[in-house]
Structures are given as structure tokens and as C-alpha cells.
N, C-alpha and C positions, 0 to 999 in steps of 0.2 A: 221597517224594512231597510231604511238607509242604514241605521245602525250594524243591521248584521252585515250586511255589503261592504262596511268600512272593516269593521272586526275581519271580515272573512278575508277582505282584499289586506288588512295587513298581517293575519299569520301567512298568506302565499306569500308576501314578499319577505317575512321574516324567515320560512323556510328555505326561500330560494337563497336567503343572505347567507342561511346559516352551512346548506348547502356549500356555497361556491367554497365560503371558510373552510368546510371539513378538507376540500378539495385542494386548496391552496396549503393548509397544514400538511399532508399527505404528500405534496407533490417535494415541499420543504424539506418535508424529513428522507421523502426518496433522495434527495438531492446532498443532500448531508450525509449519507450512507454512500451514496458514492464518491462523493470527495473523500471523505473516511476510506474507504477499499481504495482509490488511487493513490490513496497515502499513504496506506500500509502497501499495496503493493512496490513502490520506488522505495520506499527503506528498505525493504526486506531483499530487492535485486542489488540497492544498493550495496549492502551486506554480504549478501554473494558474492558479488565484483569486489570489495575490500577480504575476502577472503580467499579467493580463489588466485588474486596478487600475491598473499602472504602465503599461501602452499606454492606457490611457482617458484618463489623466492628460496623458500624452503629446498626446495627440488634444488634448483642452478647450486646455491651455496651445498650442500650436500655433495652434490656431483663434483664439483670443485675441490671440496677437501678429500672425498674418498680418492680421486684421481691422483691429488699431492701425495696422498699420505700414500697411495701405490708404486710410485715411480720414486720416491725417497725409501721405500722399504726396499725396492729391484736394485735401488741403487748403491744400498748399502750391503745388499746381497752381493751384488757383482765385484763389490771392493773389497 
């Protein structure tokens, strides 16, 4: 009778062990999937804001030359 009482009393504790593991692995890898997603989401804004620099930049230098190049073409019109 002792015997089976001991067997019995250690697969509950070995189940609850094994338990708490599954639980702690699970919560691990939730937790690494979201580090993962907050690191892809800041590259990816980051990426955006370095892109959206380089079309603005784009845009001012454009406007600038089309503007030169207008007012030197009027002005070779007018002379």
C-alpha cells in the first residue's frame, strides 16, 4: 500500500512539474514573439521615417531646380 502511495504521490508531482514547464516554455516563447513583433515593428517605422526624409528631400530639391530653371528660361525670354 505504501508503495503505490509513493509511485502515485510522485507522478502527481512529476505531472504538476511537468505542467508548470509546458507553461513556462509557452509563456517564453510568447514573450520572444513579442520582442520579435516590437522589433520588426521599429525597423519597419523606422524605414518609413528614413524614407519619407528622402521623398521630402526629393520634393524641396525638385521644386528648387524647376523654380531656377523657370525664372532663367523668363529671363532669357525677356532679354
Amino acid at each position: 500500500m505504501k508503495m503505490k502511495q509513493s509511485i502515485s504521490q510522485f507522478e502527481t508531482a512529476f505531472e504538476q512539474e511537468t505542467s508548470l514547464e509546458r507553461r513556462r516554455r509557452e509563456q517564453l516563447r510568447r514573450r520572444a514573439a513579442n520582442r520579435s513583433r516590437a522589433r520588426r515593428i521599429e525597423r519597419v517605422e523606422h524605414h518609413s521615417t528614413v524614407r519619407f526624409s528622402v521623398l521630402a528631400l526629393c520634393l524641396t530639391v525638385t521644386v528648387v531646380v524647376v523654380a531656377i530653371a523657370m525664372f532663367e528660361a523668363l529671363s532669357m525670354l525677356i532679354s
